[in-house]
C-alpha positions in Angstrom: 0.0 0.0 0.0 2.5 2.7 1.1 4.6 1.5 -2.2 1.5 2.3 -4.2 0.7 5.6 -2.5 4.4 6.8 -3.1 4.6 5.5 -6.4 2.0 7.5 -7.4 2.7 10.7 -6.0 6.7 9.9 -7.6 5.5 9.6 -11.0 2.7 13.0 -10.5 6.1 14.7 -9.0 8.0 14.0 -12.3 5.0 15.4 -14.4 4.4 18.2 -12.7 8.4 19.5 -12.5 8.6 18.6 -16.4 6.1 21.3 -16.8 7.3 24.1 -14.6 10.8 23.4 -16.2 9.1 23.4 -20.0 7.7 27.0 -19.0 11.5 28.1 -16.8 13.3 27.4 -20.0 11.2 28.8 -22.3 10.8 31.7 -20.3 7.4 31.9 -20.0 5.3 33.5 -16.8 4.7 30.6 -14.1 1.1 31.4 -13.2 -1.3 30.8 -11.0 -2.7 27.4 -12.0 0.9 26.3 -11.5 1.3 27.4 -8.1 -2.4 26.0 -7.3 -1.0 22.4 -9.1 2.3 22.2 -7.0 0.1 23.3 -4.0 -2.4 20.2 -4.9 0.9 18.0 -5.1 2.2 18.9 -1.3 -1.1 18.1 0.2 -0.9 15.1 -1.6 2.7 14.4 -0.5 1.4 14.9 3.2 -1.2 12.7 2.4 1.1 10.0 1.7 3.4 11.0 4.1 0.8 10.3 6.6 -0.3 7.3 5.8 3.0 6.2 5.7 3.6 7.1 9.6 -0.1 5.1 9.9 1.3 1.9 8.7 4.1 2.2 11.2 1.3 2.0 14.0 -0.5 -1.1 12.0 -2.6 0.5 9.3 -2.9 -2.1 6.5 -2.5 -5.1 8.8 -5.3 -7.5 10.6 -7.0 -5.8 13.7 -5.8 -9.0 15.3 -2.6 -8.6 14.9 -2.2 -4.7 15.8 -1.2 -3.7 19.5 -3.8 -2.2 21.4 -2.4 0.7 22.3 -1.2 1.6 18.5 -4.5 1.4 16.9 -5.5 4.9 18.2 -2.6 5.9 16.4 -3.1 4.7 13.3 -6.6 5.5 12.9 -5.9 9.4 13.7 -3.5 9.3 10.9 -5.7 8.0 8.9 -8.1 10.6 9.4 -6.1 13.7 9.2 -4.5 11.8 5.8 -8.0 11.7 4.5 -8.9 15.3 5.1 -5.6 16.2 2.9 -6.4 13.7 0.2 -9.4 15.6 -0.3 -7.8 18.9 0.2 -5.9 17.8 -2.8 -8.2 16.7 -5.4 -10.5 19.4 -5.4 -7.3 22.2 -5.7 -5.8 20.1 -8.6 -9.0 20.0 -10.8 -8.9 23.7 -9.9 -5.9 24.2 -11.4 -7.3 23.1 -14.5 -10.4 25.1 -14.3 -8.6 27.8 -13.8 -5.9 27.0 -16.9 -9.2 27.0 -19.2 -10.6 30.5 -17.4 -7.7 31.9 -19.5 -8.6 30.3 -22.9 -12.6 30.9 -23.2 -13.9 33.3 -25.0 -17.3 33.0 -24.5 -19.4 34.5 -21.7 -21.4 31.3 -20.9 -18.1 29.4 -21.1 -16.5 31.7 -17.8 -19.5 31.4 -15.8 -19.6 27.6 -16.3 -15.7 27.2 -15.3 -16.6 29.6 -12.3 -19.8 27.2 -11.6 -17.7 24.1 -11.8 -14.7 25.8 -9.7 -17.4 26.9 -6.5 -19.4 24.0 -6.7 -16.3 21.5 -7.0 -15.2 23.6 -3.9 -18.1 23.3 -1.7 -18.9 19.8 -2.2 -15.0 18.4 -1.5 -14.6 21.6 1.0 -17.7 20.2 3.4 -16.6 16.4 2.5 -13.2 17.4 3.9 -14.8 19.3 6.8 -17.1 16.4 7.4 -14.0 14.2 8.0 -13.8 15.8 11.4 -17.2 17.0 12.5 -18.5 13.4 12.3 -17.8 12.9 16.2 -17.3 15.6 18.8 -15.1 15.2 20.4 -13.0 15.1 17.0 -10.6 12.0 19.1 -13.8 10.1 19.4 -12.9 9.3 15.8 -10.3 7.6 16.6 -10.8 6.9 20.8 -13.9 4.6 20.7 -13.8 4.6 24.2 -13.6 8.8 25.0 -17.1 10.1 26.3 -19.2 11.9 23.2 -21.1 11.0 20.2 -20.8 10.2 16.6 -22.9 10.4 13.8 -24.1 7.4 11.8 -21.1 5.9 10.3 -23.4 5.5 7.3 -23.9 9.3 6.6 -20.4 10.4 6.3 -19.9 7.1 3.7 -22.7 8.7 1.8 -21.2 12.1 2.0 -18.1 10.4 0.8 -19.8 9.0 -2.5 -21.5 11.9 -3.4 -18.6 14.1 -3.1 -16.5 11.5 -5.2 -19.2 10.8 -7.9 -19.8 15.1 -7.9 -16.1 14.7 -8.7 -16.0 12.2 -10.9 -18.6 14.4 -13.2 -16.7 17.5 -13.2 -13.8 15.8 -14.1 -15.9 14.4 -17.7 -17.0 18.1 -18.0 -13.9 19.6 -17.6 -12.0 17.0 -20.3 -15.1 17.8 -22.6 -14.6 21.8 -21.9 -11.4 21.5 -24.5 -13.1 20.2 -27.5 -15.6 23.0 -26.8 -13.1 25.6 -27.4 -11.0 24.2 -30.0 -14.2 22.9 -32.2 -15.1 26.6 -33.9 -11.4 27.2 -34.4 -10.5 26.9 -37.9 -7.0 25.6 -37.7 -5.2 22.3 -38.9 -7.4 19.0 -38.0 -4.4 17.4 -36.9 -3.4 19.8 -34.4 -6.9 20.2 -33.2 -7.2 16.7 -32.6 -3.6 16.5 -30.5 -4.5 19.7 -28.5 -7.7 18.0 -27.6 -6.2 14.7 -26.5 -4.0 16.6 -24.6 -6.2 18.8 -22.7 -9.4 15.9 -21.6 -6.9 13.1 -20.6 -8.6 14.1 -16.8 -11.0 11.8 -18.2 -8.5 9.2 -16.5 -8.7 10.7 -12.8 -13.0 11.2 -13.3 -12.5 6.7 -13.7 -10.6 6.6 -10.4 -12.8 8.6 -8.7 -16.0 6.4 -9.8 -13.4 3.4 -8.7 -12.7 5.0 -5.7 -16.3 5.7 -4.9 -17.8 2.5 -5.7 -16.0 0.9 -2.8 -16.9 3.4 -0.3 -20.4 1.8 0.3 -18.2 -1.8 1.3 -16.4 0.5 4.5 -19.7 0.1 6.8 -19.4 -3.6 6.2 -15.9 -3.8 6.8 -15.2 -5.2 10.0 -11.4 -5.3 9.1 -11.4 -1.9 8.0 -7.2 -1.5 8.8 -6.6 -3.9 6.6 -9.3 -4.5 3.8 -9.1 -0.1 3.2 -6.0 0.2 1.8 -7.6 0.2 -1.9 -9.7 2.9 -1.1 -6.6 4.8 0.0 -4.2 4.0 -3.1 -7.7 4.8 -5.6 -7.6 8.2 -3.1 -3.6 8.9 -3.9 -4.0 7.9 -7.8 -7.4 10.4 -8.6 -5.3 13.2 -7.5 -1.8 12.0 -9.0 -3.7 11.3 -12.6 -5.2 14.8 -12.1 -1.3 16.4 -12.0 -0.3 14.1 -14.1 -3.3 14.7 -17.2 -2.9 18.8 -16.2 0.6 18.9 -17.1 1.0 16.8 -20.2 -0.4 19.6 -22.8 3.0 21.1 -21.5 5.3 17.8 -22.2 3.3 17.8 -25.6 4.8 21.3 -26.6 7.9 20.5 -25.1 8.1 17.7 -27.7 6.9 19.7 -30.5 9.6 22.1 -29.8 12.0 19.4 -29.5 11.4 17.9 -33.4 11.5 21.8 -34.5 14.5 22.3 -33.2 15.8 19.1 -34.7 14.7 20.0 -38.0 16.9 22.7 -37.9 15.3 25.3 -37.0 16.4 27.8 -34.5 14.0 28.2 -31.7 14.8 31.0 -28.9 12.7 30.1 -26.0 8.9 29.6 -28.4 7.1 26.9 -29.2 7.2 26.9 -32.5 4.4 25.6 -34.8 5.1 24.5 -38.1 1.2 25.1 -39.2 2.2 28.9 -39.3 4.5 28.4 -42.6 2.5 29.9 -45.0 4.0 30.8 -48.8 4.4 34.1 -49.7 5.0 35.3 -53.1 8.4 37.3 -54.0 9.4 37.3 -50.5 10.9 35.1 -47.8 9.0 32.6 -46.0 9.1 33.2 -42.5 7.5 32.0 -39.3 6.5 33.8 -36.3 6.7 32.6 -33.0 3.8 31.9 -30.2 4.0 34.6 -28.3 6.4 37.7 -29.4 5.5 37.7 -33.0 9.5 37.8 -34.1 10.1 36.5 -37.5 12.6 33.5 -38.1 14.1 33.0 -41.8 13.3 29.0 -42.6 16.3 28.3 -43.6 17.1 27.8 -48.2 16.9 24.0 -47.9 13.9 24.1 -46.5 12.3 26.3 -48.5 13.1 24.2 -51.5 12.3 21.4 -49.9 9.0 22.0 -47.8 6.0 20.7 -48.6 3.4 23.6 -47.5 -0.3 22.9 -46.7 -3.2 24.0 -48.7 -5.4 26.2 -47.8 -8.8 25.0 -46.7 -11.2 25.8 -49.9 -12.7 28.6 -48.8 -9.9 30.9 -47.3 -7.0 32.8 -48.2 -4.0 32.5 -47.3 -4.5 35.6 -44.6 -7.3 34.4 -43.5 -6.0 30.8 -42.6 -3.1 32.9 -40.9 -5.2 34.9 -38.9 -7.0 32.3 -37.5 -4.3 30.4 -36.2 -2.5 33.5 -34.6 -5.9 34.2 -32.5 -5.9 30.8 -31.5 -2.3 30.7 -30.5 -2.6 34.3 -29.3 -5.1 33.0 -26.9 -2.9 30.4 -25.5 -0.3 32.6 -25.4 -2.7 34.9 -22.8 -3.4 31.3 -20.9 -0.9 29.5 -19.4 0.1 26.9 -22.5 2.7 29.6 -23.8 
């Protein structure tokens, strides 16, 4: 289990540095969905730093087999690991949220990312909250035998699969919300269809969290709950990994497009450079601009003899095609894809 949790949280670590360096050494703006995505990834550390320091006091072993005076121990780890899990999945689909607030350009489109980001809030925000209101006093939770009360065991599990199904959801809508944007744009089909790949691969963490909620209704028939939860809590640790992990790739995608330009022999300083922007012009050089400057780079003789430049849709002119493209890059440019 604590090999799972860590693994996980490893591999989101490695994602989510490959995208902050992409952006350092291109020298573009780190903004604030990054520093709301690292922020997702320390909660999520903690997270499965605690429940590291929980398996130390017996957590993922038999209830036979754990010292009495341990248990106590491992159960309040347990619980304040939970409450930063949560913590965690709802501020990295956030970060996402946010990353597409920069890219709409419809009215109806901000108000539904701002819908999505409050609502996503307020459900995980009272799930988390629910985590330690469930008994009072809070110890009870994890002291049986301390004077107090508790609510039904069976309404916070409910809580629980609401709040992970809610999550689930968003996490389709938020995947879809790409195609959205990118389906009036009239630029290269290709390039459409990698962009939009790139941007909904949270469709992966919404499957974990249905995963991960679907065996929340078992915990109240649990009577081994040390030992037969440790599923719940690596499906807990993966949903918010795959949610780094499916935010940052867009990045590692123009990091590798930027990569083959380069080794085409172009001369790239610091842009992601699109090769969809060559456009012929007549009695002149044929030049490329960059994303986000708009400086013009010579293609180089050899390639111009040798290049093999892409129609324009029937239709359009050449300008128009051109223009087209530079809003959409513009816009990404503005967003935090530059």
């Amino acid at each position: 289990m604590v090999a799972g949790v860590w693994s996980v949280t490893a591999i989101a670590l490695f994602f989510l540095l490959s995208r902050i360096a992409f952006k350092w050494r291109s020298g573009k703006r780190i903004g604030a969905d990054d520093w709301i995505l690292a922020t997702s990834w320390c909660l999520l550390a903690i997270y499965a730093s605690l429940i590291h320091v929980a398996t130390s006091y017996g957590l993922g072993y038999h209830l036979a087999d754990i010292a009495e005076t341990n248990l106590p121990y491992a159960l309040k780890y347990l619980t304040i690991g939970e409450f930063f899990v949560i913590i965690a999945l709802q501020v990295s689909k956030t970060s996402f949220a946010v990353t597409l607030l920069r890219l709409v350009a419809r009215t109806w489109q901000t108000w539904a990312l701002w819908a999505i980001i409050v609502s996503l809030n307020v459900v995980m925000g009272l799930d988390a909250i629910f985590v330690f209101v469930s008994c009072n006093p809070t110890a009870k939770i994890w002291r049986s035998e301390l004077p107090g009360h508790c609510w039904n065991p069976r309404d916070g599990i409910n809580v629980s699969i609401f709040a992970g199904v809610y999550s689930g959801v968003m996490d389709l809508v938020l995947a879809a919300f790409p195609v959205v944007l990118l389906q009036p744009l009239k630029i290269d089909k290709k390039e459409k269809i990698g962009v939009s790949i790139a941007m909904s691969l949270g469709v992966f963490a919404g499957i974990a969290a249905f995963i991960k909620s679907a065996y929340l209704p078992q915990l109240g028939r649990w009577k081994d709950v040390t030992y037969s939860s440790y599923i719940i809590l690596i499906w807990a640790a993966a949903e918010a990994a795959i949610t780094i992990v499916a935010t940052s790739i867009p990045y590692l995608r123009l990091a590798v497009i930027q990569s083959k330009r380069q080794s085409r022999g172009y001369r790239v300083h610091d842009e992601e450079l699109h090769m969809d922007r060559v456009t012929p012009k007549l009695k002149s050089d044929i030049t490329v601009s960059t994303l986000t400057d708009k400086k013009r780079i010579a293609i180089p003789d050899s390639v111009k003899r040798n290049a093999n430049m892409k129609s324009v849709r029937l239709g359009q002119t050449k300008e128009q095609e051109r223009d087209t493209w530079d809003k959409y890059t513009d816009q990404l440019s503005r967003g935090s894809l530059s």
